[in-house]
N, C-alpha and C positions, 0 to 999 in steps of 0.2 A: 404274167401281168394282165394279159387279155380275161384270161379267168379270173381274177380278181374283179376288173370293171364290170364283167359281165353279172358277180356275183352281187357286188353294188349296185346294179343297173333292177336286179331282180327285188332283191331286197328295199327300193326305192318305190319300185311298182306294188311290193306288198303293203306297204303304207298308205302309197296312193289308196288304196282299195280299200283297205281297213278305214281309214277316216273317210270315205264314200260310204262306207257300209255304217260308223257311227252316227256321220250327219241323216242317212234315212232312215235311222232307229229314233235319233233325236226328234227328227222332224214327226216320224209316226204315234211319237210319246206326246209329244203337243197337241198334236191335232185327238188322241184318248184324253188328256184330261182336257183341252176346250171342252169336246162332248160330252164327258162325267160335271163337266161345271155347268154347262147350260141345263144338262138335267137337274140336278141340282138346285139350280136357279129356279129352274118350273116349278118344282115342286115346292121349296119355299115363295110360291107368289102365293100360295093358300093355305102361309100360316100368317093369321091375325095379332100374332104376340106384337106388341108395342117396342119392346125392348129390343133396342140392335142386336145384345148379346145371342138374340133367338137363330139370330137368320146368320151367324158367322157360318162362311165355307171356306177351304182355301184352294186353289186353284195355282196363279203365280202368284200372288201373295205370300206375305214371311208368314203371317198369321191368319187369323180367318176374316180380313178386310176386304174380300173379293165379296164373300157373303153380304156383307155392312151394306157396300155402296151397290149393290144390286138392289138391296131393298132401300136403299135413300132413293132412288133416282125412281122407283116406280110409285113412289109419295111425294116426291118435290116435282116442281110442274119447273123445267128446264127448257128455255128458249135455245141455247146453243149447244149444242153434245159437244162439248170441248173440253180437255183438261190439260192443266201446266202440274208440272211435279219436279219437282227439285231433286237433288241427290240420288238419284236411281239404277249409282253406280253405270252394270251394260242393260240395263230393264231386262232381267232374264227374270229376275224377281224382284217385285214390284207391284205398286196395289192399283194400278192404272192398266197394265196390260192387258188381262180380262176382260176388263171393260172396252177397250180398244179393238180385240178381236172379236169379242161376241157381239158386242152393241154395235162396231164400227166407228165410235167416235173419233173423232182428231186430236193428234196429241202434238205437247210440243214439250219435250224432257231436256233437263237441264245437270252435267253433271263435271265437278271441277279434276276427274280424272281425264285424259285424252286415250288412252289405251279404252278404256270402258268407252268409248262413244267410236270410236272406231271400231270395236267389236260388235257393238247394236248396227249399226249401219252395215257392217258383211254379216246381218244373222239374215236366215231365210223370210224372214216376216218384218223384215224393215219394208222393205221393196213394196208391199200389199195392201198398206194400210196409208194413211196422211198422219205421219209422226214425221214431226222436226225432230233430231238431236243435235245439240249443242254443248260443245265443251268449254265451258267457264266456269271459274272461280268468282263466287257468287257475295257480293259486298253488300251494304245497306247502300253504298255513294251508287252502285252500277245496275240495281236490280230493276229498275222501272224502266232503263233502257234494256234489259234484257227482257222483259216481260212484251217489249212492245216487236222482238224480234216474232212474235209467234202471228203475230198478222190475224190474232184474235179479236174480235169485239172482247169491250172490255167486263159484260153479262158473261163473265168465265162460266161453265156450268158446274168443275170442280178444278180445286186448287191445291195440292198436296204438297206442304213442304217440312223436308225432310234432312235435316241439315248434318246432327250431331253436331250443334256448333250452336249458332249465331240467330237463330232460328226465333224470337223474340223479337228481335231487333229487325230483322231483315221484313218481317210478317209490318213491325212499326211501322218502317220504309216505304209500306207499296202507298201509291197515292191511286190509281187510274181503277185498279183491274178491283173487280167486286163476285167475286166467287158466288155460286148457290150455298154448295156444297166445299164446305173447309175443313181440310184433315190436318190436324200440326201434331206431332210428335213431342211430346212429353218428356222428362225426366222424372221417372217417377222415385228415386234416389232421392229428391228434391222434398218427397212428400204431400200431402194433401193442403197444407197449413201455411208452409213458406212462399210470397209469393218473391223468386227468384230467380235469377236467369245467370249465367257467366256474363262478364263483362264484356263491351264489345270490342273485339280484336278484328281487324279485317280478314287477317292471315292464320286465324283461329281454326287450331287441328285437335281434337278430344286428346289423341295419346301423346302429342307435343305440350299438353297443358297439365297432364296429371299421368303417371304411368299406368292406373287403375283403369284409364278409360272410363270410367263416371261422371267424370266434370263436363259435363257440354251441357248446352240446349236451356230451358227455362220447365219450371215445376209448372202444372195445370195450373194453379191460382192464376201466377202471374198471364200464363196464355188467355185466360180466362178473360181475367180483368182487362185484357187490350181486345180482347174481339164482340165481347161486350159495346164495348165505346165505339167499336167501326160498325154495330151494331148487328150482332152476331146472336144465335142461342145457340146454349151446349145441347147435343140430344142425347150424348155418350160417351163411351169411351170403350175401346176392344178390351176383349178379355186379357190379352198378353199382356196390358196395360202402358203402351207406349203411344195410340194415337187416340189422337180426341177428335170428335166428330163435331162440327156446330155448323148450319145452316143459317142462311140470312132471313133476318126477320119478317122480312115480309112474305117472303115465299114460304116460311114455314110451316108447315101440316100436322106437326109431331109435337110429342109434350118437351116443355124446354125442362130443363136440370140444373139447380143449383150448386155452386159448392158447398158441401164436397160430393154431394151426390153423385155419381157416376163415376168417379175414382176409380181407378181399378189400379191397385195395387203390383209391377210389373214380377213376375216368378223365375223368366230367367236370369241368368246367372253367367254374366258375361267378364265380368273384371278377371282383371290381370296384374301378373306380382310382378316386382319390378326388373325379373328377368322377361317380360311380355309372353308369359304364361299363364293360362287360364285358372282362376282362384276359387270359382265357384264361391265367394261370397255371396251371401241371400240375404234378403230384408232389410232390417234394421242397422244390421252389420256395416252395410256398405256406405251408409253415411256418414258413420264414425273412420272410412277412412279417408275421409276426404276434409276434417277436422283442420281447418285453421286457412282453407283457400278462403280466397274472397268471392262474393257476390256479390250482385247488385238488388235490392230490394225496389222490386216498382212500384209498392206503394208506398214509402218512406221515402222514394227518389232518390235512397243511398247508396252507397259500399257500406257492406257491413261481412264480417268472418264469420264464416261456418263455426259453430259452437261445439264440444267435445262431446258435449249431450242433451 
C-alpha cells in the first residue's frame, strides 16, 4: 500500500512539473510572437497603401485584424487608448489582445461564458495590464448598463463587437458610448445585397437556432445602414471576411466605402451537419441551406423568409 501512495505521490509531482514546464513554454511563446508582431508592426508603419487589406498581420488575432487596427490607430487621432470588445470567449484569441500588450491600452472584455472569464483572469497576462473581464450574457435591455461597468469615458477609442447572435440589435441599443474605431462582425452567408439580421432573441445561441451554425448576426448592408445613422464610415472589411472596419466621421483620415465596396466575401468553411459535424460548405451553398428561416429586413422594417434562391 505505502508503495502504491508513494507511487501516486511521484506521479502527482510529474504533472506538477510538466504543466510548470508547459505554462514557461506557453508564456515564452507569447512574449516570440508579441516581438515577431511589433516587428511586424514597424515595418508596416512604412507601407503607404490605403487599403486595410495591405497592413493585415496576425499575432492573437483569428485573422490578420491585429495588422488592420495597428494601422487604424496610427491614422485616427485617439483621445482615449480604450477598448470594449464583446464575445472574446477566454481572450487567448482575440483582436484586442495585441493591441493591449503592445500599445498598453485598457481593456474591458465581455463574455457570456463564466469558465472563459475565469480562465483569462488565472492567465499570466491578466495581472499586467488594466483589463476588466466580465461574465455576462449580453441583451439589447442590459448592454448600456454593462458598458458603463468599464468606468470608461464614453470617447471609446475602439469598440469590438462580436456576438454570433444579436449583434445588429445590441450595436442599435448602445445610447452613451461613441467609439473612434468600430469593428462589428458580419455574416457574410447573408451576402452583399440583403440587408438582414436574425430576429432578436435575448437568449439567442447560433447552434440552438439552426444546426448549420449559419444563422446568427446581420449581413454588412444592414450593419452598414445602422452605423451610417450613428454616423459612422466604412473604411473595410478583413480579408477572411467577417469584420468590418468603420470609424466615426469626424475623426476620419481615411477614404470612406460604399456598399458593396469593401465586401469581402468570407472562404472559411465552418457549418455543420446535423450530427454537429463540420460540412465544409463554401459560398453560395450555404445560403440555400438556411432556405425558409426567417429574418428581419432593416430596411423594409420586416420579417420576411430566406428564399430557396
Amino acid at each position: 500500500m505505502l508503495g502504491k501512495i508513494k507511487k501516486f505521490r511521484t506521479l502527482l509531482q510529474l504533472i506538477a512539473d510538466t504543466n510548470s514546464k508547459v505554462n514557461k513554454l506557453e508564456n515564452e511563446l507569447n512574449d516570440l510572437k508579441l516581438l515577431c508582431g511589433s516587428i511586424h508592426a514597424n515595418i508596416n508603419s512604412n507601407n503607404p497603401a490605403p487599403d486595410i487589406n495591405a497592413h493585415e498581420f496576425k499575432v492573437f488575432s483569428q485573422f490578420g485584424d491585429d495588422g488592420i487596427i495597428q494601422y487604424l490607430i496610427s491614422k485616427i487621432a485617439i483621445s482615449n487608448k480604450t477598448f470594449i470588445e464583446f464575445g472574446v470567449e477566454d481572450f487567448f484569441e482575440s483582436n484586442t489582445r495585441f493591441l493591449m500588450m503592445k500599445d498598453n491600452w485598457e481593456g474591458f472584455v465581455l463574455d457570456g461564458g463564466k469558465e472563459n472569464i475565469e480562465r483569462l483572469v488565472k492567465s499570466n497576462f491578466y495581472w499586467k495590464f488594466q483589463l476588466k473581464a466580465v461574465d455576462a450574457f449580453i441583451t439589447k435591455e442590459n448592454i448600456n448598463e454593462l458598458l458603463e461597468m468599464s468606468g470608461f469615458d464614453h470617447d471609446l477609442g475602439i469598440l469590438h463587437i462580436d456576438l454570433d447572435g444579436n449583434d445588429y440589435w445590441i450595436w442599435n441599443a448602445i445610447e452613451k458610448f461613441s467609439p473612434r474605431i468600430l469593428i462589428l462582425e458580419y455574416n457574410s452567408v447573408f451576402g452583399n445585397k440583403n440587408s438582414w439580421t436574425v430576429p432578436y432573441k435575448a437568449d439567442f445561441q447560433r447552434f440552438n437556432a439552426h444546426y448549420s451554425g449559419l444563422y446568427w448576426g446581420a449581413s454588412l448592408p444592414a450593419l452598414y445602414d445602422l452605423s451610417i445613422s450613428k454616423g459612422y464610415e466604412l473604411v473595410g472589411c478583413n480579408s477572411a471576411g467577417n469584420n468590418a472596419y468603420f470609424v466615426r466621421k469626424d475623426v476620419n483620415a481615411l477614404p470612406k466605402l460604399e456598399m458593396p465596396d469593401g465586401f469581402k466575401t468570407s472562404k472559411y468553411r465552418e457549418s455543420r451537419d446535423e450530427q454537429g459535424r463540420l460540412s465544409f460548405v463554401a459560398k453560395d451553398e450555404r445560403l440555400k441551406i438556411l432556405n425558409g428561416l426567417q429574418v428581419f429586413n432593416t430596411k423594409k422594417n420586416t420579417l420576411e423568409i430566406i428564399p430557396s434562391n
